[in-house]
C-alpha positions in Angstrom: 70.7 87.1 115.8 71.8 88.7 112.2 72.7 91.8 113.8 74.9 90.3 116.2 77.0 88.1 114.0 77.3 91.0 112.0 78.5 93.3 114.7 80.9 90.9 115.7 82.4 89.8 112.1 82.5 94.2 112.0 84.8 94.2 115.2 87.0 91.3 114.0 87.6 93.0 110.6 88.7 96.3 112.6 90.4 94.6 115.0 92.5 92.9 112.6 93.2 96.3 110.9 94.2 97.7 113.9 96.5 94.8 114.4 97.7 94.7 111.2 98.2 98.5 110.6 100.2 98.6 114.4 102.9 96.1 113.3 103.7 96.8 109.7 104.6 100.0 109.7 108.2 101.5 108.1 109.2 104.8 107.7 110.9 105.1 104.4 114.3 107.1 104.4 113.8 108.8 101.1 110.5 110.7 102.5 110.6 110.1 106.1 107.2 109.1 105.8 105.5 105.9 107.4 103.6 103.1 105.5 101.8 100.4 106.3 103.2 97.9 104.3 101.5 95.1 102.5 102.9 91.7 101.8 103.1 91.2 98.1 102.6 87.5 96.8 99.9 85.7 99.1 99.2 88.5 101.6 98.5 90.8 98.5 94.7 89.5 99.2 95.0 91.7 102.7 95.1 95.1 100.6 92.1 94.1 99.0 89.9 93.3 101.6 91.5 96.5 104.0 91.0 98.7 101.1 88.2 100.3 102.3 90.2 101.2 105.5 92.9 102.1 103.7 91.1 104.9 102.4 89.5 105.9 105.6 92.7 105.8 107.2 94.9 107.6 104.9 92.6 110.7 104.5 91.7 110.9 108.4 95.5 110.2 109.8 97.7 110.6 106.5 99.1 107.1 107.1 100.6 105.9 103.6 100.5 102.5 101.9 102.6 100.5 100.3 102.6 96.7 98.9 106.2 94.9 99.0 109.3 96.0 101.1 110.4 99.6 99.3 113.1 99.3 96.9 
């Protein structure tokens, strides 16, 4: 039963990735670049617990990060 619940708290966190990372994404005029975009404030805890993706993500897709709206 252990491996199940953990399987399927594994899933959620990817799948909320996945949702997250789909519909926050800007591509930032100065660099043409897209980010994933972070809420500061509140949602600043997000980054924290996605960090591990974040890494993952950026070094197999070259998706960049960012926390707050660019300036």
């Amino acid at each position: 039963m252990g491996a199940k619940w953990f399987v399927a708290v594994l899933i959620l966190y990817l799948a909320g990735y996945g949702v997250f990372r789909a519909t926050q994404q800007e591509v930032w005029q100065q660099d043409g670049q897209s980010y994933v975009i972070f809420p500061s404030g509140a949602g600043l805890a997000l980054y924290y617990v996605w960090r591990p993706l974040t890494y993952a993500d950026g070094a197999l897709t070259g998706m960049r990060f960012h926390i707050g709206l660019h300036q």
